[in-house]
TILUM-133597 format. One record per residue: residue number from 1; residue in three letters; x negated, y negated, z negated of N, C-alpha, C, O, CB in turn. Coordinates in pm, whole numbers, plus 50000, padded with zeros to 5 digits. Atoms other than C-alpha are relative to their C-alpha. Glycine has a CB too. Layout:
BEGIN
 pos code  n_c1  n_c2  n_c3 ca_c1 ca_c2 ca_c3  c_c1  c_c2  c_c3  o_c1  o_c2  o_c3 cb_c1 cb_c2 cb_c3
 NUM  ALA     X     Y     Z     X     Y     Z     X     Y     Z     X     Y     Z     X     Y     Z
...
//
This chain:
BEGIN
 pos code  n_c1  n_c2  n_c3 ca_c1 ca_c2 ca_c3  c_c1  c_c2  c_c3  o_c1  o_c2  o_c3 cb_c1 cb_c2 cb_c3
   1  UNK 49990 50061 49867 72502 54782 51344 49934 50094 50102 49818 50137 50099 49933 49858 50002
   2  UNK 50057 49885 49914 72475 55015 51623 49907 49888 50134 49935 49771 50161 50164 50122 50076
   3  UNK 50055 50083 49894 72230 54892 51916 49975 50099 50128 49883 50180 50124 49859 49924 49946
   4  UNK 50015 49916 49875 72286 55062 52296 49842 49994 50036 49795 50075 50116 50098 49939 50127
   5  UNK 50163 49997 49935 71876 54945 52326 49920 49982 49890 49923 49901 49798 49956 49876 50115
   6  UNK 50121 49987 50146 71608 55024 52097 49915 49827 50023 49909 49749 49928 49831 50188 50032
   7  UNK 50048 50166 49941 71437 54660 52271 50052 49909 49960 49997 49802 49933 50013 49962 50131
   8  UNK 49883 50084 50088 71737 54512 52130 49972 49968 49871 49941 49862 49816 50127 50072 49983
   9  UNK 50003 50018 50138 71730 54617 51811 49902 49947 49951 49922 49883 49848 50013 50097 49938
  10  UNK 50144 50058 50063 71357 54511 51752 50005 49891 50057 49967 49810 49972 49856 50073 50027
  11  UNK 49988 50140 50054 71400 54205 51854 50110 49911 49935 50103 49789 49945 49972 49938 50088
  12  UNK 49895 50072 50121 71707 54101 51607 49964 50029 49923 49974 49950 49829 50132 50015 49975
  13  UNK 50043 50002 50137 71532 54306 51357 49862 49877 49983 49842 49855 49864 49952 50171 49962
  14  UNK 50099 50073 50020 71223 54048 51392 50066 49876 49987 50016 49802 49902 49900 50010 50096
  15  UNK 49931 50134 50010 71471 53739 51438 50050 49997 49877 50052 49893 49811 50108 49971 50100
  16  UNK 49894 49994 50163 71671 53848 51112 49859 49962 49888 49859 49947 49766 50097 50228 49949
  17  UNK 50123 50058 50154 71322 53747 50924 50020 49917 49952 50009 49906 49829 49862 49959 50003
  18  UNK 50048 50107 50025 71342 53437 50954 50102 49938 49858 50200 50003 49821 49998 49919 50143
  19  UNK 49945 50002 50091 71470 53277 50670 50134 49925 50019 50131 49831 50098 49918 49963 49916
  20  UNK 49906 50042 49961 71841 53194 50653 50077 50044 50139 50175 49988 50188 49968 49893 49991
  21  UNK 49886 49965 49855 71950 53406 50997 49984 50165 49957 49893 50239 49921 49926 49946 50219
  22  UNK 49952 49810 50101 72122 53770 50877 49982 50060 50182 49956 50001 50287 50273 50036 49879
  23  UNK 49989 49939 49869 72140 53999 51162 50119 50006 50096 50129 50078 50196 49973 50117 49982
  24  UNK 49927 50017 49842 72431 53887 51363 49980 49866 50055 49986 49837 50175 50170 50021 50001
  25  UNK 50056 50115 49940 72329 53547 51368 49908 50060 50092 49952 50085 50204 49934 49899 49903
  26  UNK 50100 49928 49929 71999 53711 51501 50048 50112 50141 49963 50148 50222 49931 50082 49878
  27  UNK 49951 49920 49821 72178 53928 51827 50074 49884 50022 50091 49882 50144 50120 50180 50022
  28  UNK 49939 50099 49907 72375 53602 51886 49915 49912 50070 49954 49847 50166 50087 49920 49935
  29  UNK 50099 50084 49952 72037 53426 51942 49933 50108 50098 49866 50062 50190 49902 49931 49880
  30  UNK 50123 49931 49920 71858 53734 52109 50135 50021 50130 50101 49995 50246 49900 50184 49907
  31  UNK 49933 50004 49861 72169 53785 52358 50030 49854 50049 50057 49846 50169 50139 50082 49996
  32  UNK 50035 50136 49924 72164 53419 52430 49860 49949 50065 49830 49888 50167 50026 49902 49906
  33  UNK 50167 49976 49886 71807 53432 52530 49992 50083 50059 49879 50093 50108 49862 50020 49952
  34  UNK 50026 49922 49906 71888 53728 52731 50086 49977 50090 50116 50067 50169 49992 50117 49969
  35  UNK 49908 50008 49870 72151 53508 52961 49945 49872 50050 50008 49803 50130 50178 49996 49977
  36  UNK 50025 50109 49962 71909 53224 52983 49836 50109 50145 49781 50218 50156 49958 49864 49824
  37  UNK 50133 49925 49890 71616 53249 53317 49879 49989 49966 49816 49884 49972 49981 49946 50142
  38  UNK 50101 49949 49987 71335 53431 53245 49910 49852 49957 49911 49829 49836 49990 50078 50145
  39  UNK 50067 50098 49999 71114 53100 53274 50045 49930 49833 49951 49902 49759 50035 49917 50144
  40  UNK 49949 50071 50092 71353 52934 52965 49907 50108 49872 49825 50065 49792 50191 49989 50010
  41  UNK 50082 49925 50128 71208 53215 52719 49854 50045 50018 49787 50047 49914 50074 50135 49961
  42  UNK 50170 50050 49970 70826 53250 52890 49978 49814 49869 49931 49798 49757 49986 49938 50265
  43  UNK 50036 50159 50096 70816 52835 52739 50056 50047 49849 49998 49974 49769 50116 49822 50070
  44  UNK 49955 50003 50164 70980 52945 52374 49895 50081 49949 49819 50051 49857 50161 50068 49954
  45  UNK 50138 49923 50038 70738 53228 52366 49923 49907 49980 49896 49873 49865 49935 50095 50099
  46  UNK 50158 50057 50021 70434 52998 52471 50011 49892 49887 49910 49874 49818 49930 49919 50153
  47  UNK 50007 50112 50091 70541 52712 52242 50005 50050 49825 49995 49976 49728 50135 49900 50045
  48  UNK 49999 49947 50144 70563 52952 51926 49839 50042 49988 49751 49998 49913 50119 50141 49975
  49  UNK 50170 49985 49996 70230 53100 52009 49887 49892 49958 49792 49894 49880 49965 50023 50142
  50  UNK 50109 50091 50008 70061 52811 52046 50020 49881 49875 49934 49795 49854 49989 49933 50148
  51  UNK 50003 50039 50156 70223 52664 51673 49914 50095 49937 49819 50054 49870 50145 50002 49924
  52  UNK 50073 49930 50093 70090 52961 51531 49859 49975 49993 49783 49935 49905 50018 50128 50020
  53  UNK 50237 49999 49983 69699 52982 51696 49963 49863 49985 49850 49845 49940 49900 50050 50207
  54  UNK 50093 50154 49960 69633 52599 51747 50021 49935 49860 49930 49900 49784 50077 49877 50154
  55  UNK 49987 50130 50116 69803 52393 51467 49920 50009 49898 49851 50108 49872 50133 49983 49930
  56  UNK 50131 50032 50114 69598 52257 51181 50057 49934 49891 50148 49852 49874 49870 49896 50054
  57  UNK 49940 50055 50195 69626 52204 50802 49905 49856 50046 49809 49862 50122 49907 50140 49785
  58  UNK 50105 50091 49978 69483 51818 50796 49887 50003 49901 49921 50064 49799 50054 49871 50005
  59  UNK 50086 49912 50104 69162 51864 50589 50002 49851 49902 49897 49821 49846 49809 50080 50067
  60  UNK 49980 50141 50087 69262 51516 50393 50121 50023 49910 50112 50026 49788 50032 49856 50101
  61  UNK 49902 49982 50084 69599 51575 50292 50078 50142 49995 50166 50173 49914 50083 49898 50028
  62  UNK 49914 49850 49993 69711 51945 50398 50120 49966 50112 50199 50053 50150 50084 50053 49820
  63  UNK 49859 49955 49917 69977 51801 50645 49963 50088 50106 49843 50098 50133 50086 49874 50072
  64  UNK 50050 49999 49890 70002 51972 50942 50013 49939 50105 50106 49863 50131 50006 50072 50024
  65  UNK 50061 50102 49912 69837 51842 51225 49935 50095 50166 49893 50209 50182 49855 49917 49889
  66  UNK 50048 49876 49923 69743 51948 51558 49870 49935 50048 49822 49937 50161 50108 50062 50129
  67  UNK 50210 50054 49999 69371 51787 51529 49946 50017 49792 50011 50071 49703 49975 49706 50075
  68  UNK 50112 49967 50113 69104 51787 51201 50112 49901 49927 50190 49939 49839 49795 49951 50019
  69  UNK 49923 50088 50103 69287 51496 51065 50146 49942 50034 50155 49917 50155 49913 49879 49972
  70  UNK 49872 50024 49903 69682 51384 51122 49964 49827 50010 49873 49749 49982 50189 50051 49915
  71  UNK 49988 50139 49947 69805 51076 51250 50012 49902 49854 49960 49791 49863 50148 49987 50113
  72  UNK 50001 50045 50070 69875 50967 50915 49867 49904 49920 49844 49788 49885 50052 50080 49970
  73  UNK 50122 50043 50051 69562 50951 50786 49887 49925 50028 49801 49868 49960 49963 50070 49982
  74  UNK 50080 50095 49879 69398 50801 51088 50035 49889 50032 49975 49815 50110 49997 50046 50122
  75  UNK 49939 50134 49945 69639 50524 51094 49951 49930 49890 49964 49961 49771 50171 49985 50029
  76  UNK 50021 50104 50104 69476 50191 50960 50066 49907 49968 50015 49805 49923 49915 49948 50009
  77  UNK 49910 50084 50094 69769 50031 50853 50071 50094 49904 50183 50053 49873 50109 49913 50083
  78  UNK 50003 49900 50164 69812 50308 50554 49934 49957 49953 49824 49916 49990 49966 50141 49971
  79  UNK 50057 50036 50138 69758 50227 50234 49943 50116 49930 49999 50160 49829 50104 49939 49910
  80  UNK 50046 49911 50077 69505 50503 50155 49983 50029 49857 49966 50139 49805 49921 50004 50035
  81  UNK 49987 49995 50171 69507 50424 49787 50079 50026 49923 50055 50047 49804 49988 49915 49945
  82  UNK 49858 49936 49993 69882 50519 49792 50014 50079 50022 49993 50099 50141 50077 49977 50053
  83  UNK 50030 49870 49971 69914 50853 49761 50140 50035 49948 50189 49980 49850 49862 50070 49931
  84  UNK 49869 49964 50014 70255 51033 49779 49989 50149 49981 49971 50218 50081 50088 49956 50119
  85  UNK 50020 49833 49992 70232 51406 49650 50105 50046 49990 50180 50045 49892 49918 50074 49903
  86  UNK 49885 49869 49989 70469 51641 49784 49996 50137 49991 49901 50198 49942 50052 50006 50104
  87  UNK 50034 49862 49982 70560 51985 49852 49976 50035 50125 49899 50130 50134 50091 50082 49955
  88  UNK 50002 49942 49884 70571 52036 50187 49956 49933 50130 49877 49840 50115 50112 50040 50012
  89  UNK 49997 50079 49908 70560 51915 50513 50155 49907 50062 50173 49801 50123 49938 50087 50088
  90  UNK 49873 50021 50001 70924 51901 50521 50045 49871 49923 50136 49801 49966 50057 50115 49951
  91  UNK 49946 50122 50054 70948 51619 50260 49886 49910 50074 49922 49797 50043 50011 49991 49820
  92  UNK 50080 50095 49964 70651 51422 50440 50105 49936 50124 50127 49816 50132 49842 50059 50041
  93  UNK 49891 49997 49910 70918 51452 50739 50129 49898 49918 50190 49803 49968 50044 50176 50029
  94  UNK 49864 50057 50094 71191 51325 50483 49992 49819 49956 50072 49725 49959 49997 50105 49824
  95  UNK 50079 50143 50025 70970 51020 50378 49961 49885 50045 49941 49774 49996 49924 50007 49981
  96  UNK 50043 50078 49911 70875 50898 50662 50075 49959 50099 50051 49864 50174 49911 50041 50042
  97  UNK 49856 50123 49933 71256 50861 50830 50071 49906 49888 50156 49820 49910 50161 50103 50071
  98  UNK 49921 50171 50103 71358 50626 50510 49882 49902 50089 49938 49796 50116 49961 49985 49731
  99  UNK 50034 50166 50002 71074 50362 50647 49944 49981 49954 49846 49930 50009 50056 49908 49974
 100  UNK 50058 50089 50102 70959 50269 50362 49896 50008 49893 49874 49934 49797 50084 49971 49944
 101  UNK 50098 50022 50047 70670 50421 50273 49867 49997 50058 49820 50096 50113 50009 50058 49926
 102  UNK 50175 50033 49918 70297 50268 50402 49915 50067 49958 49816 50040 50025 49922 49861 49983
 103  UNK 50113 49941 50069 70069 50490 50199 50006 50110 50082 50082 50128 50178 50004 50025 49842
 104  UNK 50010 49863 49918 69931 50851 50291 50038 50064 49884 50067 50005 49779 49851 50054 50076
 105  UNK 49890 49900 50060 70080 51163 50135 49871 50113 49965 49754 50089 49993 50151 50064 50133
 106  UNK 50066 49903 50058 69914 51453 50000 50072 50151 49971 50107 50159 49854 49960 49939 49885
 107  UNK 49938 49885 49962 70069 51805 50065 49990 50118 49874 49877 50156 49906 49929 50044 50139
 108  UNK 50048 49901 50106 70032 52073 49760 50013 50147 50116 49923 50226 50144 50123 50002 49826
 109  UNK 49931 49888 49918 70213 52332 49994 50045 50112 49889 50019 50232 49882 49889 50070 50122
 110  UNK 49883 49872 50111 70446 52493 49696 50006 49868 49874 49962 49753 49877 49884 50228 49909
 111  UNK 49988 50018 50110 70538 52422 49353 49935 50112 49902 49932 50230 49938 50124 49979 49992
 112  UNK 50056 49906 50108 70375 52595 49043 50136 50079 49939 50220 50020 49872 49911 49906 49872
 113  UNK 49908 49871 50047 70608 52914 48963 49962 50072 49978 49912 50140 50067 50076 50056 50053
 114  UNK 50058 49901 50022 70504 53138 48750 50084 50145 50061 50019 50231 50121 49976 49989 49856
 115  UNK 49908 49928 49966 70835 53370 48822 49929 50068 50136 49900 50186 50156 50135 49916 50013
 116  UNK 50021 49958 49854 70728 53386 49173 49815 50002 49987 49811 49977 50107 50083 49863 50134
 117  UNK 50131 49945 50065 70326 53447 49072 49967 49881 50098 49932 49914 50211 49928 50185 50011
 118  UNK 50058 50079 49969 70244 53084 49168 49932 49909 49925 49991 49809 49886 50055 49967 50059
 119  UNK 50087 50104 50093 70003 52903 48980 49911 49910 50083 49899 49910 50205 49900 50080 49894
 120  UNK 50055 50125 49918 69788 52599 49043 49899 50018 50060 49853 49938 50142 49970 49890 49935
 121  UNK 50097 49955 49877 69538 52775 49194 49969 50013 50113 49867 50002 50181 49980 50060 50010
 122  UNK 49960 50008 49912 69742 52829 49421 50051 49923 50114 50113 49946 50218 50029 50038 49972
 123  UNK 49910 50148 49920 69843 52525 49566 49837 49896 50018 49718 49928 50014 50173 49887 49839
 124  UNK 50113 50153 49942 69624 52159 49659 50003 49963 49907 50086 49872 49899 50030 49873 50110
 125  UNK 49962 50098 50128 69606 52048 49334 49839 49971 49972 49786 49868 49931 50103 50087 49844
 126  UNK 50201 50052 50049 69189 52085 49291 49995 49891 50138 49929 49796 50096 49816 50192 50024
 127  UNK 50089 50069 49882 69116 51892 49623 50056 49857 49921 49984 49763 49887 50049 50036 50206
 128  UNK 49943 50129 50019 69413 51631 49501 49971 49908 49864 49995 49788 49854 50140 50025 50010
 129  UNK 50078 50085 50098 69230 51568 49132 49858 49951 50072 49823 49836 50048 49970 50092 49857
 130  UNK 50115 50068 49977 68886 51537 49319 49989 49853 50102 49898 49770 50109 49918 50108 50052
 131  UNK 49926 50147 49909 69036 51247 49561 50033 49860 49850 50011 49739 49853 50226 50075 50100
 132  UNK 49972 50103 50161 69139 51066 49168 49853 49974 49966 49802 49864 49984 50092 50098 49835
 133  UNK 50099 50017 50068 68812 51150 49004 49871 49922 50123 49769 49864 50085 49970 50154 49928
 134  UNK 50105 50100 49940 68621 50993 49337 50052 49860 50056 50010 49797 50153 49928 50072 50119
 135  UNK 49994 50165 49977 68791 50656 49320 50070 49956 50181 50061 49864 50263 49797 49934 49981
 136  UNK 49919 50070 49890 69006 50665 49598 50141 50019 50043 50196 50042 50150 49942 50021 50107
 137  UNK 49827 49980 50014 69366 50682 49481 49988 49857 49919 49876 49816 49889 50085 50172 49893
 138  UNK 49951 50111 50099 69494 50370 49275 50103 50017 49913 50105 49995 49792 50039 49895 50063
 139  UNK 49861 49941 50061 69840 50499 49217 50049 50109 50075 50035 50103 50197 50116 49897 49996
 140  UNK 49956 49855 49977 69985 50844 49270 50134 49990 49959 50179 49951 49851 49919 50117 49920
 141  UNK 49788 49984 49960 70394 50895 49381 50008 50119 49957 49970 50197 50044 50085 50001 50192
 142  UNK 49918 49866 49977 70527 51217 49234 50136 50038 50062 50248 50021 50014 50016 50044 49892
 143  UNK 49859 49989 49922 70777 51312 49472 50039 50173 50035 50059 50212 50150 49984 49901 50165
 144  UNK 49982 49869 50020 70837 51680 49400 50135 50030 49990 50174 49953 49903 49934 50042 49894
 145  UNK 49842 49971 50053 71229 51810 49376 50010 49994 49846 49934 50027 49755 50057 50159 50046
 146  UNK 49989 50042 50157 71362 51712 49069 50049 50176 49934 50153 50182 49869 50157 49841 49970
 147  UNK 49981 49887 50062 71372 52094 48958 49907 50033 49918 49799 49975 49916 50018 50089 50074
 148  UNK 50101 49989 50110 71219 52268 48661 49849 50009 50032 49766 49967 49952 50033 50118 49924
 149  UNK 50095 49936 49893 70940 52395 48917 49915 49861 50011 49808 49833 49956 50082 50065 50163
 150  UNK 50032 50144 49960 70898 52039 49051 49986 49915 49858 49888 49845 49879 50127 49934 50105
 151  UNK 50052 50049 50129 70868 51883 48679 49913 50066 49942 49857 49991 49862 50084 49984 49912
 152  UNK 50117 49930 50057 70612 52143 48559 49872 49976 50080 49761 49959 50031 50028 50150 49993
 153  UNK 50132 50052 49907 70387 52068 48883 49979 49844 49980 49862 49806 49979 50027 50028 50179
 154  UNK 50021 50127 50052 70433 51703 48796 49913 49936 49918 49839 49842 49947 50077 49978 49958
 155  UNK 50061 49992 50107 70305 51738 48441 49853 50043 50025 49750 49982 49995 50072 50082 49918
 156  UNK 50141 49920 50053 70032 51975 48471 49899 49881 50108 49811 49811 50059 49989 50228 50057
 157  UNK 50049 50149 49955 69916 51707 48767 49953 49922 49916 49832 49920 49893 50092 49921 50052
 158  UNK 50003 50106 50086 69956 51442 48533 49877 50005 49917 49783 49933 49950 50118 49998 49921
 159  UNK 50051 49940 50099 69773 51590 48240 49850 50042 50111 49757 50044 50031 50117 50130 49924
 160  UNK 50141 49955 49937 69445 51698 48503 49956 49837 49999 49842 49817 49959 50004 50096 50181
 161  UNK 50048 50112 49934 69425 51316 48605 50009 49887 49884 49947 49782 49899 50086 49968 50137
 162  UNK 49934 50110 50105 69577 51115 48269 49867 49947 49974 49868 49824 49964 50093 50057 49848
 163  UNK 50143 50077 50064 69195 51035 48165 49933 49863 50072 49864 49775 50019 49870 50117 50009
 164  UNK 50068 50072 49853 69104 50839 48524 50067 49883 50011 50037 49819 50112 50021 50084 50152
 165  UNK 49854 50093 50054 69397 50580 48412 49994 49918 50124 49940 49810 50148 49993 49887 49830
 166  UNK 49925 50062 49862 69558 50543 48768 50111 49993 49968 50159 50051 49871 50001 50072 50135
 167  UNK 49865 50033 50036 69868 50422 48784 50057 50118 50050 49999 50166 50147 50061 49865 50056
 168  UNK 49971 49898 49941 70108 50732 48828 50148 49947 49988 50182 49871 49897 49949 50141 49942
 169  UNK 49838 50020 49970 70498 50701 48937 50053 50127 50019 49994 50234 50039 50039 49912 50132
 170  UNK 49965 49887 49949 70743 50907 48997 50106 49965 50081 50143 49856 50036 50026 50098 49908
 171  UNK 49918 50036 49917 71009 50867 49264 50130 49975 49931 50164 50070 49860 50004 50090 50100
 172  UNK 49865 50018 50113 71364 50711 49084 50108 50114 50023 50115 50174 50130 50090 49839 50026
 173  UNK 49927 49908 50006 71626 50943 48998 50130 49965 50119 50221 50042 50090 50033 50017 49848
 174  UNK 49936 50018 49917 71847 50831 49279 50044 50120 50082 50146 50125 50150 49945 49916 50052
 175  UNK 50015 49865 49942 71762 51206 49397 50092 50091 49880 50027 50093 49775 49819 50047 50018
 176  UNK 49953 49900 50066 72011 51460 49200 49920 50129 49950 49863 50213 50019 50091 50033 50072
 177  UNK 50103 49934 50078 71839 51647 48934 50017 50171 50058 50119 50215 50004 50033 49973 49816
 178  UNK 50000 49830 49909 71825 52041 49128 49968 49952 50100 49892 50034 50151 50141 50105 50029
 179  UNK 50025 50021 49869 71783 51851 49451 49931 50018 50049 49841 49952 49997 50002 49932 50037
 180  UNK 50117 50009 49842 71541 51935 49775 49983 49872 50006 50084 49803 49985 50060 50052 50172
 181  UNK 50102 50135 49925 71332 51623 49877 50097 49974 50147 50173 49886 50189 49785 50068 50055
 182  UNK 49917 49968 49813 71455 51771 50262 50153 49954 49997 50185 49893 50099 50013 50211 50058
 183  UNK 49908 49973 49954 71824 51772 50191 50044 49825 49955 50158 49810 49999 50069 50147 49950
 184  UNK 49975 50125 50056 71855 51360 50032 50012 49918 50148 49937 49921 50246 49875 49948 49885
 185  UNK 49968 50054 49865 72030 51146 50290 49880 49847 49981 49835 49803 49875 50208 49961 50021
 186  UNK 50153 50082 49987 71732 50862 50422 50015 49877 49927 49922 49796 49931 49949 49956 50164
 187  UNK 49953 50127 50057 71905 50586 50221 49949 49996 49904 49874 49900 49885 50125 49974 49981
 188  UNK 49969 49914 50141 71898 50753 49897 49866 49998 49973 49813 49919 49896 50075 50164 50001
 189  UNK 50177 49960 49960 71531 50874 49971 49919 49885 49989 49835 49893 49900 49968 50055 50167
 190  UNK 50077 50100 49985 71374 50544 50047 50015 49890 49884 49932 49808 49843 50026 49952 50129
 191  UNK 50019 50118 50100 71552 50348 49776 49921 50057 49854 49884 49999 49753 50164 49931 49963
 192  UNK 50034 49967 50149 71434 50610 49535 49833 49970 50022 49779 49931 49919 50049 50185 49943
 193  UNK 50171 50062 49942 71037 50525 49692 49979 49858 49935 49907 49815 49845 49987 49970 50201
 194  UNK 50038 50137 50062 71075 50192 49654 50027 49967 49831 49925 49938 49768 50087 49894 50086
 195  UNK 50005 49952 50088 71190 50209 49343 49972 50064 49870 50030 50054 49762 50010 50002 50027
 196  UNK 50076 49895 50051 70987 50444 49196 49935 49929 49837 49875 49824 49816 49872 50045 50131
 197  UNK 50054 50073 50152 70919 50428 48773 49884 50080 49971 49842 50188 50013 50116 50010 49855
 198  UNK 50141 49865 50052 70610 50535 48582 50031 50103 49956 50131 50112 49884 49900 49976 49886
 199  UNK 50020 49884 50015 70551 50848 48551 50029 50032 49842 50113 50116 49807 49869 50026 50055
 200  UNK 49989 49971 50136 70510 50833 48165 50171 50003 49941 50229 50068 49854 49906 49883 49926
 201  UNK 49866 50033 50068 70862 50685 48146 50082 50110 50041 50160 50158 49959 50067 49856 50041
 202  UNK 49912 49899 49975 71023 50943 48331 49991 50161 49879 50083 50241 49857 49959 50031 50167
 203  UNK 49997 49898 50102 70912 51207 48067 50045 50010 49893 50041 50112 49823 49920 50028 49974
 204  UNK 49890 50058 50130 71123 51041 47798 50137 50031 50057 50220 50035 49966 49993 49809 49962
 205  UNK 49885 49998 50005 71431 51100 47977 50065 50114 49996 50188 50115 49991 50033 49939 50074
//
């Protein structure tokens, strides 16, 4: 791809990062922000900036938040003893247009992959056993993608906390076994919440 402006090219080569836009997507977005006024891309700038420097991991569950703790966690009609562990922020997003669940959530931020040099070290998994072992979970939602990734973080979970004998679930298979959390339409999603079987039983199937 030839580019008449070196200014050009560096900014489609920085847009083509992102994940999912190749580099002509990326000049269809950078010459569309170069026919909007001046003022329209000043505000896209400042509003990326200020995701990056300001926003905040919540120091309770990992969502993000743009204070110490999110709204979630601060709201007293949650069922703090209800704990929904995901991957992302993206399925907390997913969870919370079904409706139908009152508890707070708990963020890992990944799945355990060794392939990709992710282990549990790596992830929220110590903060989310010491929340079990100090008596203030009851029952724990695994709501991880039903992929091999997402059943190995499940387990090894499981297996840290099995001694503390909380009730553990896992979200019903209503979700297609390879499936994203993100991509389950909100129907689907919420009936598999409500729903939701023990944990033990799901490892028999």
């Amino acid at each position: 791809m030839d580019f008449s402006s070196k200014l050009l090219e560096n900014a489609v080569n920085e847009v083509s990062r992102l994940p999912g836009i190749g580099k002509r997507t990326a000049l269809r977005l950078v010459l569309h922000l170069l026919k909007q006024p001046k003022e329209n891309t000043k505000y896209l700038t400042e509003a990326l900036s200020l995701v990056r420097n300001e926003v905040k991991s919540c120091v309770k569950c990992h969502n993000i938040s743009d204070t110490t703790l999110c709204d979630i966690c601060t709201n007293p009609n949650r069922n703090a003893e209800l704990v929904c562990v995901v991957e992302d922020i993206r399925d907390v997003m997913a969870i919370e247009n079904t409706g139908q669940f009152r508890g707070v959530y708990h963020v890992l931020g990944g799945k355990i992959s060794p392939i990709e040099g992710v282990g549990p070290q790596n992830l929220q998994i110590e903060s989310l056993v010491s929340k079990v072992k100090n008596g203030e979970v009851k029952e724990l939602i695994f709501a991880l993608s039903s992929t091999m990734e997402g059943d190995t973080t499940n387990f090894y979970i499981f297996k840290q906390i099995e001694s503390y004998h909380i009730t553990t679930s896992t979200i019903a298979r209503g979700i297609s076994v390879g499936d994203e959390l993100e991509y389950a339409d909100e129907v689907t999603l919420g009936r598999s919440i409500v729903n939701r079987i023990p944990f033990e039983q799901s490892l028999k199937g």
